[in-house]
C-alpha atoms as an extended CHARMM CRD file, in Angstrom:
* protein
*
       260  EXT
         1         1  UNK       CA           -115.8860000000      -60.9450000000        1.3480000000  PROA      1               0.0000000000
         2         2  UNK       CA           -115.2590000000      -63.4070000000        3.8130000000  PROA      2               0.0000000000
         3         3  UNK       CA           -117.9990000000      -65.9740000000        4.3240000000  PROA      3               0.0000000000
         4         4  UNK       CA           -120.2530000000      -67.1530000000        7.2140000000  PROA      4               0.0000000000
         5         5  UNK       CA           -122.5200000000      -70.1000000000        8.7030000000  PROA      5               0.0000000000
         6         6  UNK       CA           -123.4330000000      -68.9290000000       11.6750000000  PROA      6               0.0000000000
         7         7  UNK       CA           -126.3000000000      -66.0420000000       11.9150000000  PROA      7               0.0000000000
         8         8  UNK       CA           -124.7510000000      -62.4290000000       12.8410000000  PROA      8               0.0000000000
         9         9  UNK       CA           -126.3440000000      -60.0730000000       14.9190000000  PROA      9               0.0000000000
        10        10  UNK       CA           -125.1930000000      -56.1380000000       15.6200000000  PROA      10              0.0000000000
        11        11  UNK       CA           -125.4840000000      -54.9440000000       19.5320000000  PROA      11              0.0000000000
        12        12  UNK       CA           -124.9540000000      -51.2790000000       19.6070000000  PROA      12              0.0000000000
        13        13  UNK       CA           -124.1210000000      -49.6430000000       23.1740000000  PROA      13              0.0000000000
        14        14  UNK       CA           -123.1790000000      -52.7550000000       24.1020000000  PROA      14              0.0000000000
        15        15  UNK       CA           -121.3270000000      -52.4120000000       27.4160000000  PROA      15              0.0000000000
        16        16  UNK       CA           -124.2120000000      -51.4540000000       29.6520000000  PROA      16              0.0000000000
        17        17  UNK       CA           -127.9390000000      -51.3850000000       29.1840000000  PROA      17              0.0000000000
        18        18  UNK       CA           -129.5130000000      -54.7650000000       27.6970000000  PROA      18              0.0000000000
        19        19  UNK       CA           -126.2820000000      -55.2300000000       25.4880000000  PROA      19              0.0000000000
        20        20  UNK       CA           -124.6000000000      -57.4770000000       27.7700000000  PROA      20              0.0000000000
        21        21  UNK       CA           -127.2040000000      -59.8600000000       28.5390000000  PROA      21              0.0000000000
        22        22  UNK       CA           -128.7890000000      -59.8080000000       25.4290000000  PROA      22              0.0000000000
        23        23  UNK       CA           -125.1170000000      -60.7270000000       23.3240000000  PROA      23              0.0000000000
        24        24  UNK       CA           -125.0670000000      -63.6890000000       25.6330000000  PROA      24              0.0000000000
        25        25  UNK       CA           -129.0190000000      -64.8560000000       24.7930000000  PROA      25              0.0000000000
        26        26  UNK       CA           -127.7610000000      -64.5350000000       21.0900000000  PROA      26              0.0000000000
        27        27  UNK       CA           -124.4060000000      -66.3620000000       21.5250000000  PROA      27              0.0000000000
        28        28  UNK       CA           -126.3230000000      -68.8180000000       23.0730000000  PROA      28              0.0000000000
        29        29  UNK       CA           -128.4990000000      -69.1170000000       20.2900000000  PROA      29              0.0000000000
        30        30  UNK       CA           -125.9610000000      -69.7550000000       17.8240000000  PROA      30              0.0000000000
        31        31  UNK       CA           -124.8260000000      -66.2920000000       16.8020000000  PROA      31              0.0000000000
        32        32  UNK       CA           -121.3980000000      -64.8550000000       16.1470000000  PROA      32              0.0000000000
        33        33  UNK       CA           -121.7280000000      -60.8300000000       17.6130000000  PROA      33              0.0000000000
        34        34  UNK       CA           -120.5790000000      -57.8030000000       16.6860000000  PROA      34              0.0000000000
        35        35  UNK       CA           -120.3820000000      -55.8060000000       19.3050000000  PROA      35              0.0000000000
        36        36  UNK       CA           -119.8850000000      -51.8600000000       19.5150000000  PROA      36              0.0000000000
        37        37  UNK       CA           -118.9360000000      -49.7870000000       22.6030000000  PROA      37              0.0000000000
        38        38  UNK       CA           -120.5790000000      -47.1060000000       24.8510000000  PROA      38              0.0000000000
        39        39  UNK       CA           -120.8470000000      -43.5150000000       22.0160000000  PROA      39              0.0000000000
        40        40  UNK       CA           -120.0120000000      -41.3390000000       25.1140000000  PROA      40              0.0000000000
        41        41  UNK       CA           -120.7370000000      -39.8210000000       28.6930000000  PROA      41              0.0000000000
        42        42  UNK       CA           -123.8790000000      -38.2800000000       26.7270000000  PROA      42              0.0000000000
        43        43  UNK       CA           -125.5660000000      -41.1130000000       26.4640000000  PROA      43              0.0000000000
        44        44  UNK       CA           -127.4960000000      -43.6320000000       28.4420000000  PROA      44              0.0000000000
        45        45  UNK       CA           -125.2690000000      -45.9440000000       28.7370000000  PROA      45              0.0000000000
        46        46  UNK       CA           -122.0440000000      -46.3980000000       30.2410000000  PROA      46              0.0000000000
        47        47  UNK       CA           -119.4850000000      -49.5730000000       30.8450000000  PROA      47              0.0000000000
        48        48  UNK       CA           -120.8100000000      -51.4550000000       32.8910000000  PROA      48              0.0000000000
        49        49  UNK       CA           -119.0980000000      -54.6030000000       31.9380000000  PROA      49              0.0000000000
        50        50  UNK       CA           -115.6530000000      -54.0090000000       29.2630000000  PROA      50              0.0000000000
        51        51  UNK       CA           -115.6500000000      -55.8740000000       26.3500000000  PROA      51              0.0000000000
        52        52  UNK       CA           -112.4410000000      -57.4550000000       27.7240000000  PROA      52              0.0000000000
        53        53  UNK       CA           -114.7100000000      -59.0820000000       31.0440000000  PROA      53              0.0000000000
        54        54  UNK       CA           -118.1050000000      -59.9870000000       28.0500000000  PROA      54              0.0000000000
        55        55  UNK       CA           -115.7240000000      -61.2180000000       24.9580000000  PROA      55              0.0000000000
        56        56  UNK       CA           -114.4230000000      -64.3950000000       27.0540000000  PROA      56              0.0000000000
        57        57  UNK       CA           -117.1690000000      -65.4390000000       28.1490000000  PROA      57              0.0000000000
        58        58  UNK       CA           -119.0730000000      -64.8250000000       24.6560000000  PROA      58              0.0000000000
        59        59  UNK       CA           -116.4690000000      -67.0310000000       22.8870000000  PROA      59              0.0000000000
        60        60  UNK       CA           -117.2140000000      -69.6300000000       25.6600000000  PROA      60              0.0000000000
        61        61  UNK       CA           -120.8160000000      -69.6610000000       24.4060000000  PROA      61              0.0000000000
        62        62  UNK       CA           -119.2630000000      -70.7410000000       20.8600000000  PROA      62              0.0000000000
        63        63  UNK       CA           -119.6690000000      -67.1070000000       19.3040000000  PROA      63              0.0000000000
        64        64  UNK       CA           -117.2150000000      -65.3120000000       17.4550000000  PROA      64              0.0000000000
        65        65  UNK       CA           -117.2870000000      -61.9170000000       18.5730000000  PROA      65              0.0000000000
        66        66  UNK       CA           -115.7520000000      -58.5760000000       16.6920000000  PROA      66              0.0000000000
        67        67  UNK       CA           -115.7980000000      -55.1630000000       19.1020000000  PROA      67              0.0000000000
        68        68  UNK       CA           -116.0970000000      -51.7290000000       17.5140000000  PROA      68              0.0000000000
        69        69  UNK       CA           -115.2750000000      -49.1130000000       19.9770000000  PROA      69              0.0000000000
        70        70  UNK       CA           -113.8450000000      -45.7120000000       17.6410000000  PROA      70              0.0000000000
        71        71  UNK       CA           -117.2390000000      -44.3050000000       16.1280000000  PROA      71              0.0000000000
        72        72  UNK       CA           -120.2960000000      -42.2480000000       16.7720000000  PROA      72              0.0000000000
        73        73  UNK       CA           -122.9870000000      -43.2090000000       16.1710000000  PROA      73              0.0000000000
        74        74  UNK       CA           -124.8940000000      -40.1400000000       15.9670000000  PROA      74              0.0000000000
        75        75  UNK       CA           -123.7060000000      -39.8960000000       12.8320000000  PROA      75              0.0000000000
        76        76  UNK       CA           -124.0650000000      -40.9910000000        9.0720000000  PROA      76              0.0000000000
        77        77  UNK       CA           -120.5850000000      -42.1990000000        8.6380000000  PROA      77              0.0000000000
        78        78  UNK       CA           -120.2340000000      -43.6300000000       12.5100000000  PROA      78              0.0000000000
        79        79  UNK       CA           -123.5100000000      -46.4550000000       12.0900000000  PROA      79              0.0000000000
        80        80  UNK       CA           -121.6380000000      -47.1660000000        8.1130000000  PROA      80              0.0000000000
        81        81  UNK       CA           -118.2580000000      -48.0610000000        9.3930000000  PROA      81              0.0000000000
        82        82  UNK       CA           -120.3950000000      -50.4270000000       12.2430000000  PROA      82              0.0000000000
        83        83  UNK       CA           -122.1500000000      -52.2600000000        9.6820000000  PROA      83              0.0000000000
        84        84  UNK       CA           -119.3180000000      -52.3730000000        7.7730000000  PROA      84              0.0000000000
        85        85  UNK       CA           -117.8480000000      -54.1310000000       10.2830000000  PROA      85              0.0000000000
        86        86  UNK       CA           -120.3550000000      -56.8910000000       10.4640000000  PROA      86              0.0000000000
        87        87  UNK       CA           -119.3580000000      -57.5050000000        6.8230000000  PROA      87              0.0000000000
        88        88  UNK       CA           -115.8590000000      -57.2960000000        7.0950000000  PROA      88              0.0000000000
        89        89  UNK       CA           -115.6720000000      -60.1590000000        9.2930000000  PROA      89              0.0000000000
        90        90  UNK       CA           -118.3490000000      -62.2480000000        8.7720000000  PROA      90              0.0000000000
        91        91  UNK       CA           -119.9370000000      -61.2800000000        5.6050000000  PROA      91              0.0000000000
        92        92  UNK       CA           -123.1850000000      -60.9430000000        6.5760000000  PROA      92              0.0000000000
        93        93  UNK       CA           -125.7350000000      -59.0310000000        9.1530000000  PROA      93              0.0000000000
        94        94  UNK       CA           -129.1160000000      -61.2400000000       10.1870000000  PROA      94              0.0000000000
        95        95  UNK       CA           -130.1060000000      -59.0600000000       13.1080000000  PROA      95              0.0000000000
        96        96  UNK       CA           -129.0970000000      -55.6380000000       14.5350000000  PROA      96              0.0000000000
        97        97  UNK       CA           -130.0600000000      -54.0450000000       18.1880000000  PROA      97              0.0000000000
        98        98  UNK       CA           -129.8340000000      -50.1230000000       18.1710000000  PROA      98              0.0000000000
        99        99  UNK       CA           -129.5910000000      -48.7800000000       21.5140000000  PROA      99              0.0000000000
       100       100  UNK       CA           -130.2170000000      -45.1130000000       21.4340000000  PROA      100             0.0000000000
       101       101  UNK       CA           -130.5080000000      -41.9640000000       23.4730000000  PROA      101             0.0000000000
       102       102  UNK       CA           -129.8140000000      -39.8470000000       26.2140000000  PROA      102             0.0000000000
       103       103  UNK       CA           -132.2480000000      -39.0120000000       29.0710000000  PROA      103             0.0000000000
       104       104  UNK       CA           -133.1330000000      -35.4450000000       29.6650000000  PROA      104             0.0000000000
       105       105  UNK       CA           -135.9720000000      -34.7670000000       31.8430000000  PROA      105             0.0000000000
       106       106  UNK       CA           -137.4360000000      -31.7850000000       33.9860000000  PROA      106             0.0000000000
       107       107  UNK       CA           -139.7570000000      -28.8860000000       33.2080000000  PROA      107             0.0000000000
       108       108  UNK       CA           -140.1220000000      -27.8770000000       29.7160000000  PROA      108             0.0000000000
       109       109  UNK       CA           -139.5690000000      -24.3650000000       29.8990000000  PROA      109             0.0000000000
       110       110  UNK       CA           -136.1800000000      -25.0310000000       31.5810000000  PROA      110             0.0000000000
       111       111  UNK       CA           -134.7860000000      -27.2330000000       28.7370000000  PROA      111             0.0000000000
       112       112  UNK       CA           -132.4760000000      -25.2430000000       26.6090000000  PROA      112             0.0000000000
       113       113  UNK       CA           -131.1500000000      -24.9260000000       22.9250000000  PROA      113             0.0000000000
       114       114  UNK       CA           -128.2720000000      -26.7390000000       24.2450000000  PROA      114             0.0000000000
       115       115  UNK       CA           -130.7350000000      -29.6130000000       25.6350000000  PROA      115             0.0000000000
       116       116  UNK       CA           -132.8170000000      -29.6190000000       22.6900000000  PROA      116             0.0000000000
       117       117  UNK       CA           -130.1470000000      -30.3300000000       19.6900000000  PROA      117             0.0000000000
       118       118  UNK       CA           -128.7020000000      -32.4950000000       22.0400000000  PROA      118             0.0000000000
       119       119  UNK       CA           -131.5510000000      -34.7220000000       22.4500000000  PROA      119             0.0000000000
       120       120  UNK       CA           -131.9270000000      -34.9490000000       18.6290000000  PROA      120             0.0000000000
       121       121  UNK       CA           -128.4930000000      -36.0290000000       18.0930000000  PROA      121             0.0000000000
       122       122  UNK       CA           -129.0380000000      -38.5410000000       20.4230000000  PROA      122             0.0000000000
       123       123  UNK       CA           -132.6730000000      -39.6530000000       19.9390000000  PROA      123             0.0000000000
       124       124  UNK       CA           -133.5040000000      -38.8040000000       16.3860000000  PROA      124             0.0000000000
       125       125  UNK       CA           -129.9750000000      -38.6410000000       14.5170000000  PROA      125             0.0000000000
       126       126  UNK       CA           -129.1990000000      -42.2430000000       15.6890000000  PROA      126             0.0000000000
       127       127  UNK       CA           -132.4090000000      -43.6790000000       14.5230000000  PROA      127             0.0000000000
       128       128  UNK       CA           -132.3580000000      -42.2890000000       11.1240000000  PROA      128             0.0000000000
       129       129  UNK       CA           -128.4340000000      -43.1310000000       10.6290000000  PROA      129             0.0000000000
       130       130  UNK       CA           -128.9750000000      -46.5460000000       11.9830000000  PROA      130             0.0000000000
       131       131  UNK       CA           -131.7520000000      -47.6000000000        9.9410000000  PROA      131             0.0000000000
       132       132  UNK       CA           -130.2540000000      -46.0830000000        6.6730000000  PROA      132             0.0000000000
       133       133  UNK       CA           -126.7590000000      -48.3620000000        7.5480000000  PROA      133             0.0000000000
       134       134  UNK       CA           -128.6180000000      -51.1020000000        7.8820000000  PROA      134             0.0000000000
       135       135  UNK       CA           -131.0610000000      -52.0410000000        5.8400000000  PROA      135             0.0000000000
       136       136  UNK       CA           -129.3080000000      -52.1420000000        2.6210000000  PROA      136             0.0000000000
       137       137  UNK       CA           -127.5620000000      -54.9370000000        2.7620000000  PROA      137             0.0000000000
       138       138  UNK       CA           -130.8090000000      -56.8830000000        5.0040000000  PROA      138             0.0000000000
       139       139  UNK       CA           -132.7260000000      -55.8840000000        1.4070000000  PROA      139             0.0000000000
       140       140  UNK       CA           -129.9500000000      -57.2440000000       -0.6160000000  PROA      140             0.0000000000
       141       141  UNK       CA           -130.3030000000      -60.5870000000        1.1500000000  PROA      141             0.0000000000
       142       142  UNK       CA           -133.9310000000      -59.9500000000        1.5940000000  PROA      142             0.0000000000
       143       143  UNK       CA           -134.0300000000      -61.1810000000        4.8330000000  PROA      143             0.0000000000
       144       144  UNK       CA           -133.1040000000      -59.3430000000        7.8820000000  PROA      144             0.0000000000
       145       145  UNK       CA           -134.4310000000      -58.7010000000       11.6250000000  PROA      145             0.0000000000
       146       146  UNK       CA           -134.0220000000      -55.2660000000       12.8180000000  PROA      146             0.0000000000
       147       147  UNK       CA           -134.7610000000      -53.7220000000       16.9740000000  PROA      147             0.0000000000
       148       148  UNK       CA           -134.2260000000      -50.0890000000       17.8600000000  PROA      148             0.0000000000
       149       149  UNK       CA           -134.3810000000      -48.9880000000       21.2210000000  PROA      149             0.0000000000
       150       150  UNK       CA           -136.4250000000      -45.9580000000       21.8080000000  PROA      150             0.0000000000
       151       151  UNK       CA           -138.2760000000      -45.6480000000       25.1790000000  PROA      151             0.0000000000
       152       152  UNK       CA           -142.2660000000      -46.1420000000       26.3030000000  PROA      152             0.0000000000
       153       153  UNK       CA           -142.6220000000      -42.1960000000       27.4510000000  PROA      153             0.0000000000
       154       154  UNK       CA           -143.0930000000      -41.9760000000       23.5990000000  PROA      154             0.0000000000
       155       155  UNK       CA           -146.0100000000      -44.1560000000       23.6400000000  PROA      155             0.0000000000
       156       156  UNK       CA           -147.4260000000      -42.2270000000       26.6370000000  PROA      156             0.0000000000
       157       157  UNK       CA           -146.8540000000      -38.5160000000       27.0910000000  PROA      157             0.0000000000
       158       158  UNK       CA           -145.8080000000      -37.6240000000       30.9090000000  PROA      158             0.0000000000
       159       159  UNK       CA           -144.8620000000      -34.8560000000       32.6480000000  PROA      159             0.0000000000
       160       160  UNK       CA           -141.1940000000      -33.7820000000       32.9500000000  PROA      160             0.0000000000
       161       161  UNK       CA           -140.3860000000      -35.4860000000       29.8960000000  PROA      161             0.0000000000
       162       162  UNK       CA           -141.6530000000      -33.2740000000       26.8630000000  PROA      162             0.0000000000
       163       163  UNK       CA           -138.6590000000      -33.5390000000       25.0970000000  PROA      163             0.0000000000
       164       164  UNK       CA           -137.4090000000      -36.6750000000       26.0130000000  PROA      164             0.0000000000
       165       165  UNK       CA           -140.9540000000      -38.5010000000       25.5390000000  PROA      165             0.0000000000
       166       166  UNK       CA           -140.9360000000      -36.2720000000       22.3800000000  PROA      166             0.0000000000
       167       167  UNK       CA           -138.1540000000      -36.9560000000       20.5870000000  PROA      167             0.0000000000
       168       168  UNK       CA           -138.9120000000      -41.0940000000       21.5090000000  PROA      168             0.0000000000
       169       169  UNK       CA           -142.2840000000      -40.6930000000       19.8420000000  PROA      169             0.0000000000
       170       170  UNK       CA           -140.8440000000      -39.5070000000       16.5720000000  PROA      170             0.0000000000
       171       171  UNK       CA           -138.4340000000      -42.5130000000       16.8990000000  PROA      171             0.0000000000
       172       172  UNK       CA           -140.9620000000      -44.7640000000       16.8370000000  PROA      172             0.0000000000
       173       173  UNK       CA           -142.8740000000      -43.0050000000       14.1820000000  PROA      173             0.0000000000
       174       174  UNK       CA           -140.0880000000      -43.7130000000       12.4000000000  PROA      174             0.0000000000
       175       175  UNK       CA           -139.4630000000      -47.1760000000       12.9330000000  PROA      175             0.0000000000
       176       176  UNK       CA           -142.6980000000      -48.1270000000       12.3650000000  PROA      176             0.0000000000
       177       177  UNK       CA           -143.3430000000      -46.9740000000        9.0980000000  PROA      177             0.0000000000
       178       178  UNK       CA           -140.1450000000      -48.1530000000        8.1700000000  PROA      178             0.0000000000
       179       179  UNK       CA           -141.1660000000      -51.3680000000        9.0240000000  PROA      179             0.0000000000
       180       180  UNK       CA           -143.9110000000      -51.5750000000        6.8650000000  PROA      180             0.0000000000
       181       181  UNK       CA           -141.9060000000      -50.1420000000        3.9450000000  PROA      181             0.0000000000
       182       182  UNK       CA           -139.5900000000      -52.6900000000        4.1280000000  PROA      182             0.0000000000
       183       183  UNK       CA           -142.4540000000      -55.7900000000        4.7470000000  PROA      183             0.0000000000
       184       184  UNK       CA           -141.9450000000      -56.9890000000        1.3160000000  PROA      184             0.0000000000
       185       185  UNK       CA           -138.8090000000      -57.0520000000        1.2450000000  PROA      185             0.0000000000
       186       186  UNK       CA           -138.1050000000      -59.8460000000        3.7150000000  PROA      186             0.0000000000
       187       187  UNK       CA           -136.9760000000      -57.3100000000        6.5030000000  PROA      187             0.0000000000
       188       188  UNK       CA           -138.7970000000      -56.6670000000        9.9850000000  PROA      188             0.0000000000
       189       189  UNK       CA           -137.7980000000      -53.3130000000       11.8340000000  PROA      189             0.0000000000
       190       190  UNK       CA           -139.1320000000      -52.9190000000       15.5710000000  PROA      190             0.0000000000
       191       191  UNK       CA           -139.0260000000      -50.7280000000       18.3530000000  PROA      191             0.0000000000
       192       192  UNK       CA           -138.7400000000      -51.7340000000       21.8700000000  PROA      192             0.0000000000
       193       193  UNK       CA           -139.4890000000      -49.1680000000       24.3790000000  PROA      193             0.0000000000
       194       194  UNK       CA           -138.8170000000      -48.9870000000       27.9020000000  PROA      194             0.0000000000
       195       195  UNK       CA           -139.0930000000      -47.0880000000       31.2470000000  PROA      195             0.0000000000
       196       196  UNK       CA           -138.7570000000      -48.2710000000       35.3380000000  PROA      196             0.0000000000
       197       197  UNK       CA           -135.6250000000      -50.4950000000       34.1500000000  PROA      197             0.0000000000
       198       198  UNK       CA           -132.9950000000      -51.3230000000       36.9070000000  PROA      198             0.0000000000
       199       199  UNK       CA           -129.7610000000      -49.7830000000       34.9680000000  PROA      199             0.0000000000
       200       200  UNK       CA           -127.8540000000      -47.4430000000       36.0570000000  PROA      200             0.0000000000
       201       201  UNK       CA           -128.6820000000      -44.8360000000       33.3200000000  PROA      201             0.0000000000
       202       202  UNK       CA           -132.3700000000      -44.4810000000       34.8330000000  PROA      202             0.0000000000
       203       203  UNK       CA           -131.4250000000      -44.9680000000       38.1810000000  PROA      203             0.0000000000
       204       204  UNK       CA           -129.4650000000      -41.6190000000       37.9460000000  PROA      204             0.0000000000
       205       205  UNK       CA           -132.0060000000      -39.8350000000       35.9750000000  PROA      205             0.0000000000
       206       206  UNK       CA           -135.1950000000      -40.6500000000       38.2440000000  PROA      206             0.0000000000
       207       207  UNK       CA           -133.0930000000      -40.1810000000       41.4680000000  PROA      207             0.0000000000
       208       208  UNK       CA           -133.9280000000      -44.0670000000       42.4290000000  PROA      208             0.0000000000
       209       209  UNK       CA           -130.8360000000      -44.3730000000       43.6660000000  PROA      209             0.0000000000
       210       210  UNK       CA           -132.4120000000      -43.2120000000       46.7910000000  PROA      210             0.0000000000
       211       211  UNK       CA           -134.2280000000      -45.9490000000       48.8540000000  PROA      211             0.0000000000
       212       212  UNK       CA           -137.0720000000      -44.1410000000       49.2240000000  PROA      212             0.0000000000
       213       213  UNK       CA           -137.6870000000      -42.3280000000       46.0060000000  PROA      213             0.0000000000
       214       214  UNK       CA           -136.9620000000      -45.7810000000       44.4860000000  PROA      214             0.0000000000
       215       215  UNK       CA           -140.2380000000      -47.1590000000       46.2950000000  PROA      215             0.0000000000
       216       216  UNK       CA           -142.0420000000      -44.3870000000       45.2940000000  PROA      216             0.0000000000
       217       217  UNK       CA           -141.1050000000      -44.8420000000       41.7380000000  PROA      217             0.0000000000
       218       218  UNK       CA           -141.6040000000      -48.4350000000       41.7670000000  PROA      218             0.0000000000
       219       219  UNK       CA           -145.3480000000      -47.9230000000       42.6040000000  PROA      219             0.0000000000
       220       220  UNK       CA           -146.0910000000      -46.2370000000       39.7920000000  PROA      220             0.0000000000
       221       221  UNK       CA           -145.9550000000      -49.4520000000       37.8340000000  PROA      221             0.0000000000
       222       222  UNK       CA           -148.8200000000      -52.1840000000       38.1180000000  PROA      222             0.0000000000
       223       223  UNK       CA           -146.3230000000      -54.2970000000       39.3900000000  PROA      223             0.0000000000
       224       224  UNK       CA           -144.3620000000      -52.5540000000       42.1410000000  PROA      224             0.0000000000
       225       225  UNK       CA           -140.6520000000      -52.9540000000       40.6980000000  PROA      225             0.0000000000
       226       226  UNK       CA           -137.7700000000      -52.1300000000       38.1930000000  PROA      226             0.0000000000
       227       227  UNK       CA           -137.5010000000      -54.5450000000       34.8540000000  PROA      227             0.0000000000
       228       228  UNK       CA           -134.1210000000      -56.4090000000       34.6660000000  PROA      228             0.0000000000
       229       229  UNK       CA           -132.3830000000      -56.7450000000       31.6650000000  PROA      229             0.0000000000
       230       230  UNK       CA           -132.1650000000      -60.5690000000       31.1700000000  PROA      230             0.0000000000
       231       231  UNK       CA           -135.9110000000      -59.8060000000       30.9140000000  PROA      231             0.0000000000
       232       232  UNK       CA           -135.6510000000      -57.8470000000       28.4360000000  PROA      232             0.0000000000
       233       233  UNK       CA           -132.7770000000      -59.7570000000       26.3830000000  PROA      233             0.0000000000
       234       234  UNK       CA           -135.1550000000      -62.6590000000       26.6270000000  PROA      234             0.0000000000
       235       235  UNK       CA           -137.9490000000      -60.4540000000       25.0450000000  PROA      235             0.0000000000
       236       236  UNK       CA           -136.0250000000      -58.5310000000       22.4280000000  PROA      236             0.0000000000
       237       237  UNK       CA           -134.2710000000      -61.5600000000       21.6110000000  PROA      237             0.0000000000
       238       238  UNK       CA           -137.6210000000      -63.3020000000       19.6870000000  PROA      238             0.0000000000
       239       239  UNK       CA           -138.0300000000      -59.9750000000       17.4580000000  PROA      239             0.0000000000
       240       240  UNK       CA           -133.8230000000      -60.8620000000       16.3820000000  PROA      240             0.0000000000
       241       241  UNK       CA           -133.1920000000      -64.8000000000       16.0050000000  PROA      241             0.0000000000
       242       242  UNK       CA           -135.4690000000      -65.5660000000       13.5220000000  PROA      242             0.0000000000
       243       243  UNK       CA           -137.7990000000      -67.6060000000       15.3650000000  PROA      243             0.0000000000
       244       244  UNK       CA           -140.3220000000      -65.1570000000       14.7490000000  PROA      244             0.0000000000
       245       245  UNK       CA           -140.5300000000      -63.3260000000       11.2100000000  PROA      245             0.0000000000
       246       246  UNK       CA           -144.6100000000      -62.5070000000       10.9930000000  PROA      246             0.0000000000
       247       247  UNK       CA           -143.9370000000      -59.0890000000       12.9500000000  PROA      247             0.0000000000
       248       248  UNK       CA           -142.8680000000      -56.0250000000       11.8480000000  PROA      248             0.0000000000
       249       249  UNK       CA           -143.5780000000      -52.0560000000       11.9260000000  PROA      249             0.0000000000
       250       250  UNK       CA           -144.3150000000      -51.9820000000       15.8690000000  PROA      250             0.0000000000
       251       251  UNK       CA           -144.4210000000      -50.5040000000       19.1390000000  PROA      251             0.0000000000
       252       252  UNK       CA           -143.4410000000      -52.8230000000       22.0870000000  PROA      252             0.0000000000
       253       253  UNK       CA           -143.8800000000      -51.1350000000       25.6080000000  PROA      253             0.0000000000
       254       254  UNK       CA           -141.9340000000      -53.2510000000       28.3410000000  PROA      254             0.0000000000
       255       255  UNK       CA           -142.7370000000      -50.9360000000       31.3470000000  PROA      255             0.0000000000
       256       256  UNK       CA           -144.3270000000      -53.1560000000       33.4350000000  PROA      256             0.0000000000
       257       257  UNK       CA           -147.4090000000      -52.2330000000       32.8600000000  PROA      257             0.0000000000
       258       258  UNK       CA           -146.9940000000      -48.2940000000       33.2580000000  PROA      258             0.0000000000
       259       259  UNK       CA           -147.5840000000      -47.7400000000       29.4360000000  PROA      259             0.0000000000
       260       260  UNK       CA           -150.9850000000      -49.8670000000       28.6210000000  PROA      260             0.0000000000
């Protein structure tokens, strides 16, 4: 197994969303990347920059950077052959960033079967794959740093989003006590969740892309706008480059103040 000096870190989804900003806080903290592409048109995330515009600009940074693009990770065997990716080139895996989900939201009694296992697949699968992939070899090295995306309607239930908000609350549920399991063993797992982000994923959903509805949506946050994403890369970036190793089994809410 090929050897490494530089920290590694694992971006999943990472061609929209916080992927690209946050690879380039991390390459610009010293850390080779691997870096894995959008899972589908069923998720929240889409390509919103290639790997072939991010990887040159990455390796300008100083980072090494390998690209996974041919798995799913809804599955067992998808978030494995990831990992195993990490290893394969570098030999190692410090940190890894799970991006996960799809947004459904409307009235509960108009959500389907169909709506329902997809959800799972998307919000619940992922987690518990991702998690299983990864932590072996972080407790083999006993040290590791571990973020899952999940999103802050599962920290507070809302209308329209039973589900959704549902299926996010059991994520974090999950990564929480994970977390904790793990403590001792030198390896912190962490959720971040969002909601009123300025991506195109919730743009779509909420129907922001509107000028009005988007004013109407921004108010419902204490401050009166969308998050950006170099926000929160900067933010998600402290619970990854091992600056900061004293927390572990949480909730973060970065909703601009919608979810206190």
């Amino acid at each position: 197994m090929p050897s490494n000096e530089r920290p590694v870190a694992l971006i999943t989804m990472a061609t929209g969303y916080v992927g690209p900003a946050l690879a380039r806080t991390l390459a610009g903290r010293g850390y080779d990347l691997v870096l894995q592409g959008a899972a589908g048109d069923d998720s929240m995330v889409g390509v919103e920059r290639s790997f072939e515009t991010q990887v040159p600009v990455l390796e300008a940074l100083g980072a090494a950077v390998e690209t996974v693009t041919d798995v799913d990770l809804r599955t067992a065997e998808g978030n494995r052959a990831v990992v195993q990716a990490a290893l394969d080139r570098f030999g190692r895996l410090d940190s890894a960033c799970f991006v996960t989900g799809v947004i459904i939201v409307g009235k509960f009694l108009d959500m389907s079967s169909e709506h329902w296992d997809q959800i799972k697949r998307n919000n619940l699968d992922m987690v518990f794959h991702a998690l299983q992939a990864t932590l072996p070899p972080m407790v083999d090295a006993g040290a590791g740093q571990v973020v899952v995306f999940t999103s802050a309607t599962g920290g507070r239930p809302d209308p329209m989003t039973s589900i959704y908000g549902g299926t996010r609350a059991g994520a974090n549920g999950i990564v929480r006590a994970v977390g904790l399991e793990h403590a001792r063993d030198g390896v912190q797992v962490n959720a971040v969740g969002t909601n009123f982000m300025d991506f195109p994923g919730f743009i779509k959903a909420s129907g922001a892309d509107d000028p009005e509805r988007r004013k109407r949506i921004e108010s419902q946050t204490p401050m009166r706008r969308l998050g950006t994403m170099d926000e929160l890369a900067n933010v998600t970036a402290v619970l990854l480059d091992g600056t900061n190793r004293f927390q572990t089994g949480q909730f973060f809410d970065f909703s601009g103040g919608w979810g206190a």
